[in-house]
C-alpha positions as CSV (number, residue, x, y, z in Angstrom):
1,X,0.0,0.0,0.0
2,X,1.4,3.1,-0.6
3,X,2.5,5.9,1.5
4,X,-0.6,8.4,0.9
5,X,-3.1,5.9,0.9
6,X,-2.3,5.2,4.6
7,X,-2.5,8.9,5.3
8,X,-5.3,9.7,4.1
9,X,-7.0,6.2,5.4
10,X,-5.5,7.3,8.6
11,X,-7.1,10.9,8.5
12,X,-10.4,9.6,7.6
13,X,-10.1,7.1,10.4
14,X,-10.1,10.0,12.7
15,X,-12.6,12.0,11.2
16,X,-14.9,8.9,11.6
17,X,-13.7,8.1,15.4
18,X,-14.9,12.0,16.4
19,X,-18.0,11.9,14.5
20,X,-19.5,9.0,15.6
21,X,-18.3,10.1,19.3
22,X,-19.9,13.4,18.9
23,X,-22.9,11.5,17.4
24,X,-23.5,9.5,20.2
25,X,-23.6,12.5,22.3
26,X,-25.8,14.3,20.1
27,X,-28.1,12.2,18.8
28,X,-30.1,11.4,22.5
29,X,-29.7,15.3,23.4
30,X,-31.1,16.2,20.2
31,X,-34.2,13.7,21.0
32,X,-34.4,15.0,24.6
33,X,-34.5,18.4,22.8
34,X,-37.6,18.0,20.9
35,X,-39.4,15.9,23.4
36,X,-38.6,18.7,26.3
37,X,-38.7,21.7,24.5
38,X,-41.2,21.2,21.1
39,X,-39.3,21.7,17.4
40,X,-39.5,25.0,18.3
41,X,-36.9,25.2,21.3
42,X,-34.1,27.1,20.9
43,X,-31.3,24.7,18.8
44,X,-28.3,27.3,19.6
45,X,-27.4,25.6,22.8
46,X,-27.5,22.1,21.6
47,X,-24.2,22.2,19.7
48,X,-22.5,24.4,22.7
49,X,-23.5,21.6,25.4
50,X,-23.0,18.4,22.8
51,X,-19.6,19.3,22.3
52,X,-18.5,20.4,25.6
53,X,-20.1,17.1,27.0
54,X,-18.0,15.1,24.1
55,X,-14.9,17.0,25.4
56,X,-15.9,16.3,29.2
57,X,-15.8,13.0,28.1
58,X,-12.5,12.8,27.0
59,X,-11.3,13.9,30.3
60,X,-11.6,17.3,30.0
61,X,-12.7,19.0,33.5
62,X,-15.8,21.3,33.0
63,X,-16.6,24.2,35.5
64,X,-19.9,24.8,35.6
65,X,-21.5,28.2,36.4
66,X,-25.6,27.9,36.7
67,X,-27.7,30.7,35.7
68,X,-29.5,33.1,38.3
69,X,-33.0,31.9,37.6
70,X,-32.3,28.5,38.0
71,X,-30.7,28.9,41.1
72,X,-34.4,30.9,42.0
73,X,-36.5,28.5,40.7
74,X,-34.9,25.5,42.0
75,X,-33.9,27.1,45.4
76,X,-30.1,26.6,45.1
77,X,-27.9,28.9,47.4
78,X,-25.5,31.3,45.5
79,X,-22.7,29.8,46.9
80,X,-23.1,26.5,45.2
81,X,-23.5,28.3,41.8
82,X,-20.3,27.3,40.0
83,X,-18.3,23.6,40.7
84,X,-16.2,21.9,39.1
85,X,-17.2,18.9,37.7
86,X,-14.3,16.4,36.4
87,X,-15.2,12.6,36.9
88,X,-15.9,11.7,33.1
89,X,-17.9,9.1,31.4
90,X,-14.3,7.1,30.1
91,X,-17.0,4.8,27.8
92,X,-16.3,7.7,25.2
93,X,-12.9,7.8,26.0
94,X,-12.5,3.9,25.6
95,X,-13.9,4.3,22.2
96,X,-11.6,7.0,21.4
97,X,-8.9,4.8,22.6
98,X,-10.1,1.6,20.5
99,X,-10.6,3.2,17.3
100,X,-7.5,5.0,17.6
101,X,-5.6,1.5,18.2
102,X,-7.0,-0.5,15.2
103,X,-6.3,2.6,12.4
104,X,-2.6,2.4,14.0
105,X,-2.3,-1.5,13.5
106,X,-3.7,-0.9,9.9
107,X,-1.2,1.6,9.0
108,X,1.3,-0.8,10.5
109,X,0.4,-3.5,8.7
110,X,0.4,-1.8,5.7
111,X,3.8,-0.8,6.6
112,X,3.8,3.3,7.0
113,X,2.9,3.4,10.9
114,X,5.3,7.0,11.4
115,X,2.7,8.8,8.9
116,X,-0.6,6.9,9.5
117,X,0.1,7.7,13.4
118,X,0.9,11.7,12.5
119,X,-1.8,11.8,10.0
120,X,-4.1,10.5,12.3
121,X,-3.0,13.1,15.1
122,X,-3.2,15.8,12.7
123,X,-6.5,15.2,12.1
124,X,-8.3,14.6,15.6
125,X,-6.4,17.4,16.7
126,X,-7.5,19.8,14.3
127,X,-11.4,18.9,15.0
128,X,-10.6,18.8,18.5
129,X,-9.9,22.8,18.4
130,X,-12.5,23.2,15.9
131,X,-15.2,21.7,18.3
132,X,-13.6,23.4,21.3
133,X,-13.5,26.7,19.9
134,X,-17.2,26.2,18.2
135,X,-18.8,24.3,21.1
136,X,-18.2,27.5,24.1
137,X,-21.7,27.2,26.5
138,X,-22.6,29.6,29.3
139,X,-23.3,27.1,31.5
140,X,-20.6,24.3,31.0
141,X,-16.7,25.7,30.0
142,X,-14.0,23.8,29.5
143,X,-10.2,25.3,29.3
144,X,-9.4,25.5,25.6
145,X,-6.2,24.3,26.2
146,X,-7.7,20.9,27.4
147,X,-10.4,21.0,25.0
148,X,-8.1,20.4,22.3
149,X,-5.4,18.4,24.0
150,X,-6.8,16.0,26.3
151,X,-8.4,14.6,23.9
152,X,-5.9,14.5,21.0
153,X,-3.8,13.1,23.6
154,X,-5.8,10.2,24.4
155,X,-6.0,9.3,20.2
156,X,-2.6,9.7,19.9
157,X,-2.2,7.7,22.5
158,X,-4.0,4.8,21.1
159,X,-2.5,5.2,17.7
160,X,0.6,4.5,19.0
161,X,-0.2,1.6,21.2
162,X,-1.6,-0.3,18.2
163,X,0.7,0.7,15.7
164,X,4.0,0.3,18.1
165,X,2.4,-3.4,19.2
166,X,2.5,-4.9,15.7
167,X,5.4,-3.5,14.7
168,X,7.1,-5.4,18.2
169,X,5.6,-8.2,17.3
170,X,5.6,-8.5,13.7
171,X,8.5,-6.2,12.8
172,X,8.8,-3.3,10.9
173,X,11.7,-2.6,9.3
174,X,13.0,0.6,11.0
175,X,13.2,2.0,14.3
176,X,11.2,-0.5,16.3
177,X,13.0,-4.1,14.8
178,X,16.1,-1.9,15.5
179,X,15.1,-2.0,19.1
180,X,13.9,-5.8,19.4
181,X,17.2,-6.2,18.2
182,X,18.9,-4.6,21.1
183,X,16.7,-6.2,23.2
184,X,17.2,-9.8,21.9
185,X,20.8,-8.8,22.8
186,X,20.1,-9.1,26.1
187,X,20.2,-13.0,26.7
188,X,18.3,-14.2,29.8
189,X,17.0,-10.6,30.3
190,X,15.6,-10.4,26.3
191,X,12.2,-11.5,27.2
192,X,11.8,-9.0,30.5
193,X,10.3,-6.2,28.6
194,X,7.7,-7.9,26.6
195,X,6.6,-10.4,29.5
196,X,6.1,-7.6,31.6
197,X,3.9,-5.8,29.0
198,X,1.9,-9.3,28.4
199,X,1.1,-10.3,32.6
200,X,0.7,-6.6,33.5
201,X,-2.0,-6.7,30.8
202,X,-3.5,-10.0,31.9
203,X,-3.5,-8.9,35.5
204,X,-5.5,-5.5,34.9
205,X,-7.8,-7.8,32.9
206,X,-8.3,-10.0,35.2
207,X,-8.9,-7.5,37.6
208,X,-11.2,-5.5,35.3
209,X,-13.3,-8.9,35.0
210,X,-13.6,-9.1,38.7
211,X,-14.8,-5.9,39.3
212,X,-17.4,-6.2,35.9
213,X,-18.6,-9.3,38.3
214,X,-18.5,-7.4,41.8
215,X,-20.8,-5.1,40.3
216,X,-23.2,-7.5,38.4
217,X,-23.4,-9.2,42.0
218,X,-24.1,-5.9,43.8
219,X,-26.9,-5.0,41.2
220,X,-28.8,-8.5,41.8
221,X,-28.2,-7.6,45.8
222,X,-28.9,-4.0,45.7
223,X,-31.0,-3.4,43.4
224,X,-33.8,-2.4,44.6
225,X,-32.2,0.5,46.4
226,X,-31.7,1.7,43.0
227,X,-34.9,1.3,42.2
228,X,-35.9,3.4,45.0
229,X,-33.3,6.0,44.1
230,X,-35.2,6.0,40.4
231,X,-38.5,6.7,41.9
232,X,-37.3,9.1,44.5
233,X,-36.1,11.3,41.6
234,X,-39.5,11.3,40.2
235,X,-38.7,12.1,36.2
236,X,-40.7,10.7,33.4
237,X,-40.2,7.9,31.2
238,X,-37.8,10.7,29.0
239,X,-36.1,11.6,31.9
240,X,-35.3,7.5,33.6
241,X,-34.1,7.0,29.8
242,X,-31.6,9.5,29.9
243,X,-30.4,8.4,33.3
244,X,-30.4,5.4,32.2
245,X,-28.1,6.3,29.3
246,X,-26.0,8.5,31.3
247,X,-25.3,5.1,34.1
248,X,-24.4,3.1,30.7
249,X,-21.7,6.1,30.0
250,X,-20.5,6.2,33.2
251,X,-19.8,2.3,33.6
252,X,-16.3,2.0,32.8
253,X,-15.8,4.5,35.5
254,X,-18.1,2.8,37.7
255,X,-15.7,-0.5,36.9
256,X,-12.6,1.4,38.0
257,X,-14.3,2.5,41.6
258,X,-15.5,-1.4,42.0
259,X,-11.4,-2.5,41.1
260,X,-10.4,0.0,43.6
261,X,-12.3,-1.3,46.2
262,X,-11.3,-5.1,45.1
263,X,-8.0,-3.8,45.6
264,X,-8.6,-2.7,49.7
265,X,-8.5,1.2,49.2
266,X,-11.6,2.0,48.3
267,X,-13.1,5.4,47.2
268,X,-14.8,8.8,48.3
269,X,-17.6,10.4,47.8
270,X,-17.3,13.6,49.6
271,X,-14.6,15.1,51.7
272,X,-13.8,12.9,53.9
273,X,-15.6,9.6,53.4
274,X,-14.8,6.3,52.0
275,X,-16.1,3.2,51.0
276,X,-13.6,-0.3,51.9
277,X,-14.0,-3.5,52.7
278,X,-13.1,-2.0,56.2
279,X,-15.8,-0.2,56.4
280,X,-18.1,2.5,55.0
281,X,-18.5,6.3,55.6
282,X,-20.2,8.1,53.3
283,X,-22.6,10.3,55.5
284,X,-25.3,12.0,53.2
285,X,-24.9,10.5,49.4
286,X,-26.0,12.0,46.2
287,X,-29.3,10.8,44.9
288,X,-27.9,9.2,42.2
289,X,-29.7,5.8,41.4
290,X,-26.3,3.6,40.9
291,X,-25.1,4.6,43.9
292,X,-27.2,2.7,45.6
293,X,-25.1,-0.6,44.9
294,X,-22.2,1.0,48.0
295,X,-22.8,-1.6,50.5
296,X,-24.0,0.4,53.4
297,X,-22.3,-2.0,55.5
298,X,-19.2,-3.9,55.6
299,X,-17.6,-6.9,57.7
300,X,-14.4,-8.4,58.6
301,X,-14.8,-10.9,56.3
302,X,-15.1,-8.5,53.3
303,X,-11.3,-8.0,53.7
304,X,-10.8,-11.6,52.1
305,X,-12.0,-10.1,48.8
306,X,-8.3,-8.4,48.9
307,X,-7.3,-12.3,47.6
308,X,-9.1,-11.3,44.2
309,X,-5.9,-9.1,42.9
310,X,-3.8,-11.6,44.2
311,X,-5.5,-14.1,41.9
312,X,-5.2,-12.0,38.8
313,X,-1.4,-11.7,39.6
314,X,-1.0,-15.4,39.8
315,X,-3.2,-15.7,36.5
316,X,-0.5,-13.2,34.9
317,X,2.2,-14.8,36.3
318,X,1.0,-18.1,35.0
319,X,0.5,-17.0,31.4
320,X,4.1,-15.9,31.1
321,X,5.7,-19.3,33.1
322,X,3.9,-21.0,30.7
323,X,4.7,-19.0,28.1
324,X,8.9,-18.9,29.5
325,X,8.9,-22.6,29.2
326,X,7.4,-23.0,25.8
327,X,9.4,-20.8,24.4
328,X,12.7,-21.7,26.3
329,X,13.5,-18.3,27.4
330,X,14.3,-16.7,30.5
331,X,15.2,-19.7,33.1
332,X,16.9,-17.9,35.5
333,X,15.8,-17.2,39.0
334,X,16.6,-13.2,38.1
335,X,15.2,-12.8,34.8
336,X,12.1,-14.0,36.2
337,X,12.3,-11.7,39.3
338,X,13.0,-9.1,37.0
339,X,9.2,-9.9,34.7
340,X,7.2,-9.9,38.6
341,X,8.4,-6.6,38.9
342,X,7.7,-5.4,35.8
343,X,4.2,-7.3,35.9
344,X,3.5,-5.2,39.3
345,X,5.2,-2.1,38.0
346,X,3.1,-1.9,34.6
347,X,-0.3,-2.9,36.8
348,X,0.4,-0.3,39.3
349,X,0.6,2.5,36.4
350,X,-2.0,0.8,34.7
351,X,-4.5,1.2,37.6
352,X,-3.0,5.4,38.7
353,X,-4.0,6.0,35.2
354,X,-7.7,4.9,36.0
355,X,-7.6,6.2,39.1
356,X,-6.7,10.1,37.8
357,X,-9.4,9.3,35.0
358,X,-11.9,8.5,37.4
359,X,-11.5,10.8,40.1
360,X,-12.3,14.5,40.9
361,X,-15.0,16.9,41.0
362,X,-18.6,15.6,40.6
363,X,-20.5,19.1,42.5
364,X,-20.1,21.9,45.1
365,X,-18.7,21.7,48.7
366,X,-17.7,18.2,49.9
367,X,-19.0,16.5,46.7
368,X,-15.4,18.3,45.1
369,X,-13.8,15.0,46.0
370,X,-15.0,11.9,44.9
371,X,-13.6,8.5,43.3
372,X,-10.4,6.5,44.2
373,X,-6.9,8.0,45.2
374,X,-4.5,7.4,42.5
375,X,-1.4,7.0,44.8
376,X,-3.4,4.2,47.6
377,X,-4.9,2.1,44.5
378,X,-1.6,2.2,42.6
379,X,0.4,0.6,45.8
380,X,-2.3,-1.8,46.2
381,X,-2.5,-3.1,43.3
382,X,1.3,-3.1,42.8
383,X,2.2,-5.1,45.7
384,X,-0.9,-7.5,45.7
385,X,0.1,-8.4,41.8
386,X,3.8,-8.7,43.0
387,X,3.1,-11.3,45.3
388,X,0.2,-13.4,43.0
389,X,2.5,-13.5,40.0
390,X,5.7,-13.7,42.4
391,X,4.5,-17.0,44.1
392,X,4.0,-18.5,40.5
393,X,7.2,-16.8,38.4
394,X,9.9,-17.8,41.2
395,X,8.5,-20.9,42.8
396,X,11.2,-24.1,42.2
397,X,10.4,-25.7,38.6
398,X,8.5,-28.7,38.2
399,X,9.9,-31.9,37.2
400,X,7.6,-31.7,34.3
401,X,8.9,-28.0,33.4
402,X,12.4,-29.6,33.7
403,X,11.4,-32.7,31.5
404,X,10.1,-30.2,29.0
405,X,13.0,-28.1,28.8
406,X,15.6,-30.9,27.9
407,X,13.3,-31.9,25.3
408,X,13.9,-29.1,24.1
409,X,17.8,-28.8,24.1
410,X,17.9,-32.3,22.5
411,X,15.2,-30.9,19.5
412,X,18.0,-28.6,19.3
413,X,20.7,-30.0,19.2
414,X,19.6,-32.4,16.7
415,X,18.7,-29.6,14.4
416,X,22.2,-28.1,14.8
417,X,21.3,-25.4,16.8
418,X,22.6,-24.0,20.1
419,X,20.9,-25.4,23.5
420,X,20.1,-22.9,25.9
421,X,22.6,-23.0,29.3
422,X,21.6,-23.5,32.5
């Protein structure tokens, strides 16, 4: 394929990942639009809060600033007027992330990844200043700065994640094969990088399927407290949809807060409070529906659920064993030290970079702090994957391992190759 053909596949990959993100946004406030305010409502402000929402969801922190009236009509004090508000929905920012990913494995396969991954930056940048400079609301503003490079950030971010991982492991003929080069270099060591990548990956995985099933348990437990929390609101069949919509949104954020508290830390909601296995403070909570699934009360015993990152440690740690004595590599006891570390180090960055996602700002006062602390969540999860995928990566090899491995070094030497050494 040639050179422009990736760039310009790459561009319109782009344009297509921030349309159909600003169409998801659009398309159910443009139907809440008609249905609230009749075909003849005022359209002007359903671009300006469509595109600051698509921004917000990017990461981008809003400040909100709520007009006089409303704060007359609804009886809000003056004080509580303007917030910040900066816990996102990350299921837009996922998407972002994904589509980004598969047009930089494209343009890597077809062998031009350094210009598909520029064009495609070029591109989302440029309509991420287009839509921040267009998209400016009275009642939701978002720094223009971050408006445009938050969220070009997060699609170069996945452009290069799936144009740098084929080129690792399929080659590329320039910069990257230079580096697997240097790296195969290394011996023993040659396989620390990559393993680390691969059971750091399984283990937030894992752990990201645990807390997918904490929560589906705590809906089937709780949920009639949300329920509750839906009625209590008292909003039509329009407004229960959009709720709805908005909960579906929020969920991989949601996800984050349920791995946080699999972890031991927990979370906030409010200055202040914290929900743990250890316990539960939370004092008055938002009448948000989903946040009825908190447990309101915790136990002793709930501390056991700390063995669930522990588990997804040992799962990584498995997957690269098995995958160390397939392959033949990295036998010694240091190497192998070296790939737990690495696992733990890669998890704990892995799970600081939800954490800052999905913390922050969600109103006034003491709701200015809410989600889980990056720095607590990170060391959690660090040391509780370092010791699952420890006890598995360093523990004495099995006769069965050993068997394996001589089979090997008399394939080899039959073939004329060179046996690995002890």
């Amino acid at each position: 394929m040639q050179r422009v053909i990736v760039v310009l596949l790459a561009a319109l990959d782009a344009a297509v990942a921030a349309a159909v993100g600003l169409v998801v946004v659009l398309a159910p406030f443009t139907l809440l639009w008609v249905l609230a305010f009749g075909v003849h409502a005022d359209w002007g402000a359903l671009w300006p809060v469509s595109g600051t929402l698509w921004q917000f969801g990017h990461g981008v922190p809003l400040e909100v600033r709520l007009p006089d009236d409303l704060l007359v009509g609804v009886g809000i004090a003056r004080e509580a007027a303007e917030f910040a508000v900066s816990v996102p929905p990350l299921a837009i920012l996922l998407f972002t992330v994904a589509f980004a990913a598969r047009s930089g494995r494209r343009a890597a396969v077809a062998g031009f990844w350094a210009s598909g991954v520029l064009a495609g930056a070029v591109v989302f940048t440029a309509i991420s200043a287009l839509v921040g400079l267009s998209a400016q609301s009275a009642v939701l503003r978002a720094p223009l700065w971050a408006a445009v490079l938050i969220p070009a950030s997060a699609y170069l971010a996945g452009l290069l994640l799936g144009a740098v991982q084929h080129a690792w492991t399929e080659g590329d003929g320039g910069v990257v094969d230079r580096l697997h080069d240097v790296v195969d270099g290394w011996g023993d060591w040659a396989p620390v990088p990559a393993e680390s990548l691969r059971g750091g990956t399984a283990a937030i995985a894992g752990l990201t399927g645990a807390a997918a099933v904490g929560f589906t348990v705590m809906t089937v437990l709780r949920g009639g407290e949300v329920i509750a929390l839906f009625e209590a609101a008292r909003v039509d069949a329009l407004g229960a949809t959009m709720l709805t919509l908005a909960h579906l949104a929020y969920l991989p954020t949601l996800l984050v807060w349920s791995a946080s508290w699999l972890a031991g830390p927990g979370f906030a909601l409010g200055t202040g409070t914290s929900a743990s296995p250890a316990g539960t403070e939370l004092g008055v909570v938002p009448g948000i529906p989903v946040l009825g699934l908190i447990p309101a009360n915790a136990s002793m015993w709930m501390l056991v659920i700390v063995l669930v990152p522990l588990a997804c440690g040992a799962l990584a740690g498995w997957i690269v064993r098995s995958r160390l004595v397939w392959e033949r590599i990295g036998v010694g006891i240091w190497p192998r030290a070296a790939i737990a570390g690495g696992i733990a180090a890669v998890s704990a960055g892995a799970a600081a970079l939800a954490a800052v996602l999905a913390s922050g700002s969600i109103g006034p006062g003491r709701l200015s702090d809410a989600g889980p602390a990056p720095g607590p969540m990170a060391l959690a999860v660090g040391i509780e994957v370092l010791i699952g995928c420890g006890i598995l990566l360093l523990a004495p090899r099995h006769r069965d391992e050993l068997a394996e491995e001589q089979s090997g070094r008399r394939r080899t030497a039959k073939a004329g190759g060179t046996a690995p050494l002890d």
